[in-house]
N, C-alpha and C positions, 0 to 999 in steps of 0.2 A: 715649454716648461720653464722651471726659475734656472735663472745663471747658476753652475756650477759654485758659483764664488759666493754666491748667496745662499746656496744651498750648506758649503763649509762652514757658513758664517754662523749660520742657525744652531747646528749641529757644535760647534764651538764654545756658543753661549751655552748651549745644556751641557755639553762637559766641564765647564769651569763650573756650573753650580756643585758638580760632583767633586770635581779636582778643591774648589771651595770649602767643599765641608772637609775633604782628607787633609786639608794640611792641618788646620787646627787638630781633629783629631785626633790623628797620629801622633804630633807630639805632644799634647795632652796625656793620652795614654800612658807612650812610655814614660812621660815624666811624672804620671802619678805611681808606676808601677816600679819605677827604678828605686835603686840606693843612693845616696846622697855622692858613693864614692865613683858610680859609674853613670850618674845619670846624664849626664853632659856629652859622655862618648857615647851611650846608645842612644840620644836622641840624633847628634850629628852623624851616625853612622845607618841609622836608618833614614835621615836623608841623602845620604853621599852614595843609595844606589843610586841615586840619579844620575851619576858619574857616570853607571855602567849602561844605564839606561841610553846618554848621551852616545858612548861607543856603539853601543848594541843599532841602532837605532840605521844609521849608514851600512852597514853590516847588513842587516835585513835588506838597506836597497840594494848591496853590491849583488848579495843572492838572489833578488829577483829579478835583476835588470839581466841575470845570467844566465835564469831559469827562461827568458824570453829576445836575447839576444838575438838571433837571426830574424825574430818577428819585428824586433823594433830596428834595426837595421834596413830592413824591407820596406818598413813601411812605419816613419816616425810616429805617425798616428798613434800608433800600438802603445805609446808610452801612455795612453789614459785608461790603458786595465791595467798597468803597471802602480800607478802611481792609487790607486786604486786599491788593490792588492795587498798594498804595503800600508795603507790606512787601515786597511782591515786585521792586518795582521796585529796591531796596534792592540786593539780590542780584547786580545788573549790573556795579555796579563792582569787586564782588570776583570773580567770576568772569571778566571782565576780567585781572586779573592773577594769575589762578590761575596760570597755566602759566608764567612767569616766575617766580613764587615755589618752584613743582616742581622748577624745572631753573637755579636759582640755585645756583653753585658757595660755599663757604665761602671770605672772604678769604683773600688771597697769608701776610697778618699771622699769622692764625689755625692755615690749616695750616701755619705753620714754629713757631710757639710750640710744639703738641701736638707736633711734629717732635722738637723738642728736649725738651721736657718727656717723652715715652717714650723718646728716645736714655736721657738719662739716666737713669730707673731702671733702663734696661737695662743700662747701664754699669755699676752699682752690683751688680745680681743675678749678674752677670758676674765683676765683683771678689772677693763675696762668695764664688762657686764656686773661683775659684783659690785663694784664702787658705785655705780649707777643703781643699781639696788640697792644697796645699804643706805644712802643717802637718801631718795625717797621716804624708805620704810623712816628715816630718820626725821624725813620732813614731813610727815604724816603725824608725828609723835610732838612735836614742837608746836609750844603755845604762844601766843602774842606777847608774856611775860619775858619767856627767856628764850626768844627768839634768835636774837642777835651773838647769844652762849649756843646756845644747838649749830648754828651754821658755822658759827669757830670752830666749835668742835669735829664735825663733820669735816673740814677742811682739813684739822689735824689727823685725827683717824687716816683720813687718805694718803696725808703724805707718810704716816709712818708707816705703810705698807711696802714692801719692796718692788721697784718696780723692776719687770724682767728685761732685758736686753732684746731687740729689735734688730732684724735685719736689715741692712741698707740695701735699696734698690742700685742697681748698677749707675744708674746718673748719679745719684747720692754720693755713691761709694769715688767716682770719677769727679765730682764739684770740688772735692779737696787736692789744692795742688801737688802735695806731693805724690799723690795715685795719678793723677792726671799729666803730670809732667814725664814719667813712666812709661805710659802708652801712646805721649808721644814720642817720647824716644824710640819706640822701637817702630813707631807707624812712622817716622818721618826718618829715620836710617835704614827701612826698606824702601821706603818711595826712592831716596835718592841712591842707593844701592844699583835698584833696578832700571831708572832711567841710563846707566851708565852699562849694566850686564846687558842690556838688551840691543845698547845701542851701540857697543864695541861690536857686538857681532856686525857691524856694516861692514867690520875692517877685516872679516875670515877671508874671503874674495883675496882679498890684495895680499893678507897673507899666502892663502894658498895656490897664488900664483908664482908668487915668490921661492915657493920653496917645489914649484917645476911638475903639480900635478893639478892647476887649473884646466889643461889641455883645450883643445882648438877647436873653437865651435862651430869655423866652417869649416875645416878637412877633416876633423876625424869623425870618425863612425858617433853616432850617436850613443851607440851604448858605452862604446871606449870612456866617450865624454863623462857622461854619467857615471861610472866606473871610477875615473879617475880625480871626479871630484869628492864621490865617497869616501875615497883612500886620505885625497887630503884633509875633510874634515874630520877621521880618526886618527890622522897622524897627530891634529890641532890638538884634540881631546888629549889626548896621553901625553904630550910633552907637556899641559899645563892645571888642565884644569882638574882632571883625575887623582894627577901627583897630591893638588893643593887640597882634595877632599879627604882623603884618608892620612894626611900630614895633619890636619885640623882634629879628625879621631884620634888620634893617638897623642894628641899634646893638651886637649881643650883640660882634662883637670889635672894636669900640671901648670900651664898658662895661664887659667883664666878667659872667660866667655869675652870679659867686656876687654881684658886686655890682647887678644887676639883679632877682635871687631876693630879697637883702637888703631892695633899694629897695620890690618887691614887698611882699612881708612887712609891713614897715613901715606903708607907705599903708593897705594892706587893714587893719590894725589899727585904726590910727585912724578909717576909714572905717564902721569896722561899732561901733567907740564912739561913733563919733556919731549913725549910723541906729539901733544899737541902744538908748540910753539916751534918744533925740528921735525915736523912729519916730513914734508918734502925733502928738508936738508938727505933726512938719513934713510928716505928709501933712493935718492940720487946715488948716494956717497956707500951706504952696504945694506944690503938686505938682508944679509944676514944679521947685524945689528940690531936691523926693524925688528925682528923673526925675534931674536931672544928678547926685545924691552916688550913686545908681546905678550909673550910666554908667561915674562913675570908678572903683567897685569891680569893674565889668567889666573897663574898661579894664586897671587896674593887676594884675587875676588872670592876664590875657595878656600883657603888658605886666610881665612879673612870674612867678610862682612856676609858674605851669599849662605856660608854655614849657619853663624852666629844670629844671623837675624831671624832665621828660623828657629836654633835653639831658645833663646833668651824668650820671645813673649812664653814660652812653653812654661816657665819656671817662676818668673817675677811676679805673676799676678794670683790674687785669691783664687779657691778651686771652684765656688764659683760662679765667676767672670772669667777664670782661664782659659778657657775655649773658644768666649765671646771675643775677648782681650785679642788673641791669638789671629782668630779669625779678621778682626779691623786690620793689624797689621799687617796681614798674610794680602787684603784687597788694597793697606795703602802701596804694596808693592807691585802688584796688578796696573795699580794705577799709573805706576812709574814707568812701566813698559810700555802702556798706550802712548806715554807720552814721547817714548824712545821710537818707537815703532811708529805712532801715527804723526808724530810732530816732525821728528829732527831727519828718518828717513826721506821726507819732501825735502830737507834741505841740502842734504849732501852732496845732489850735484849740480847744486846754484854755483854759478860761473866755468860750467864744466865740469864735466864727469870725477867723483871723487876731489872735485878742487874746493870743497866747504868741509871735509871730514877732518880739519888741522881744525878747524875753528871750534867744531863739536867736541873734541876732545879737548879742547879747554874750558868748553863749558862743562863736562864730564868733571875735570878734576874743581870745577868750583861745586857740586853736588856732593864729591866725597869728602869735601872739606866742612859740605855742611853735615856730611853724615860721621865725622868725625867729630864734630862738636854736640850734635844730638847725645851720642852713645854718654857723654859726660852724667846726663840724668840717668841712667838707667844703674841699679845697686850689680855689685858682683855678687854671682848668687853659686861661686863656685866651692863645695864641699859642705855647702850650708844645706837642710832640711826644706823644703817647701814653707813650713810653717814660720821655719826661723826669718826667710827673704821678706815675706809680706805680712809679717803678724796677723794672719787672721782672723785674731779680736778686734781689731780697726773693722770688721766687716759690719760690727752691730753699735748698736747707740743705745 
């Protein structure tokens, strides 16, 4: 049969087509159904279950690995219904809201835009058939004498008719730089977001060695092992990344979307200048040091760019392109990860184990630097109406 690994892999692609469509969604949703004064905190606070998501997630392995301890103890094997088990378990929360997602109607916002944006072509293909008639009939009536008077006229008549407004096709609407300079900002401040969130995770291992619950892969029990690396990666969770999701709810419409992605940006820079250029120095000299400038790269990714870049396509773009908008940025962040995960993980232990991850994380802090100067094109769109951020009369010509 096929590799195990190839079998994940398949099974991966068809969930990202699914995970693909929920992110746009989702926050399209709330952000057509929200108020101007809360829409910023319930879009990031319906992203920041992920936080719990993240805790929950090791939790489930600690309970299974415990539900089958003395099987996998016995006999290591045992850990592939285990691990198994816990994929499955996976399953529940989506299937869970399967059926609410089926029988979700599209918002009030949404269908009146496509409303108006098909009136109007029709309007226009409508005009276009009169004027096309009238001018025939017109050129039917028209003699050799006053030939060159009927087609003036006939010209004038058309123009003084009003012409109706026209919807722009999404390229259309995108050819003008200032919409286009927009969607890159937030497609190229998740790409570089995610090539760094995905790729600091190399460095959980070293942290949660550090902090005394990576445990001993040849003496201890095999479940102990497992056990004890579950504890440290929700110890990870809560000291940084958690804090920094629900710090970002509760401040984003007093702060501002774009000035918290800013502030983000910023920190994680300097952050990864200095773990990057003093990695060795300061896991020599204190780990505990290591352990907290960690924490704050955690913190300030949540805390910072990993919220906001989900919020922001939610808001800045017409309703609709919002979803579409949404969704480019939502895979140029996708795309950021492969290149974290399939690129810079081969190089991490070029000259020795973990002896290339100082270098990575200064390539990291040249990404959030470029993700710090993207964020400049994108409008604050904090306590303003949908309508008010992207004028959506710019949608017709």
């Amino acid at each position: 049969g096929f590799n195990v690994f190839i079998v994940l892999f398949i099974w991966r692609v068809i969930l990202g087509f699914g995970i693909g469509g929920d992110y746009p969604l989702t926050a399209t949703i709330v952000s057509e159904y929200a108020s101007p004064q809360k829409r910023g905190m319930m879009i990031s606070a319906v992203f920041s279950c992920q936080g719990f998501g993240n805790v929950l997630a090791p939790i489930v392995g600690i309970i299974v690995t415990a539900c089958f301890k003395n099987a996998i103890d016995d006999d290591v094997r045992n850990l592939d219904y285990v691990w198994r088990i816990i994929i499955g378990i996976g399953c529940i929360p989506g299937v869970a809201t399967l059926y609410w997602r089926l029988t979700m109607e599209d918002s009030k916002r949404y269908q009146l835009e496509t409303a108006k944006a098909a009136a109007a072509n029709a309007d226009e293909d409508m005009l276009r058939e009169k004027l096309l008639a009238k001018q025939e009939f017109e050129n039917q009536l028209q003699t050799s004498r006053d030939e060159e008077y009927t087609v003036d006229n006939s010209h004038a008549s058309s123009a003084q008719i009003a012409q109706p407004r026209r919807a722009k096709t999404f390229m259309q609407y995108f050819s003008e730089w200032r919409h286009l300079k927009v969607l890159l900002g937030t497609s190229i401040a998740w790409f570089a977001l995610d090539v760094a969130f995905y790729g600091i995770n190399l460095n959980s291992s070293v942290v949660i060695e550090a902090i005394g619950f990576a445990g001993d892969l040849y003496n201890d029990k095999p479940s102990k092992y497992i056990i004890r690396n579950c504890l440290g990666n929700i110890i990870i969770n809560i000291l940084g990344s958690v804090p920094g999701y629900w710090i970002t709810v509760f401040t984003i419409e007093r702060l501002g979307r774009k000035s918290i992605q800013l502030m983000g940006f910023g920190m994680l820079t300097i952050l990864y200048i200095v773990l990057g250029f003093a990695y060795h120095k300061i896991l020599d000299k204190s780990e505990a040091g290591f352990i907290v400038l960690f924490t704050l790269a955690q913190l300030f990714q949540n805390f910072g760019p990993n919220v906001t870049t989900f919020v922001i396509p939610g808001e800045v773009f017409p309703t609709r392109f919002r979803s579409t908008a949404h969704g480019i940025s939502a895979a140029s962040g996708k795309l950021g990860a492969i290149v974290a995960q399939g690129g810079f993980m081969q190089l991490k232990d070029r000259g020795g184990k973990n002896q290339f991850i100082d270098h990575l994380l200064e390539i990291f802090a040249l990404f959030m630097l470029i993700g710090f100067l993207v964020t400049w094109w994108i409008p604050e769109s904090k306590g303003k109406t949908l309508e008010e951020i992207c004028d959506e009369s710019e949608e017709y010509y």
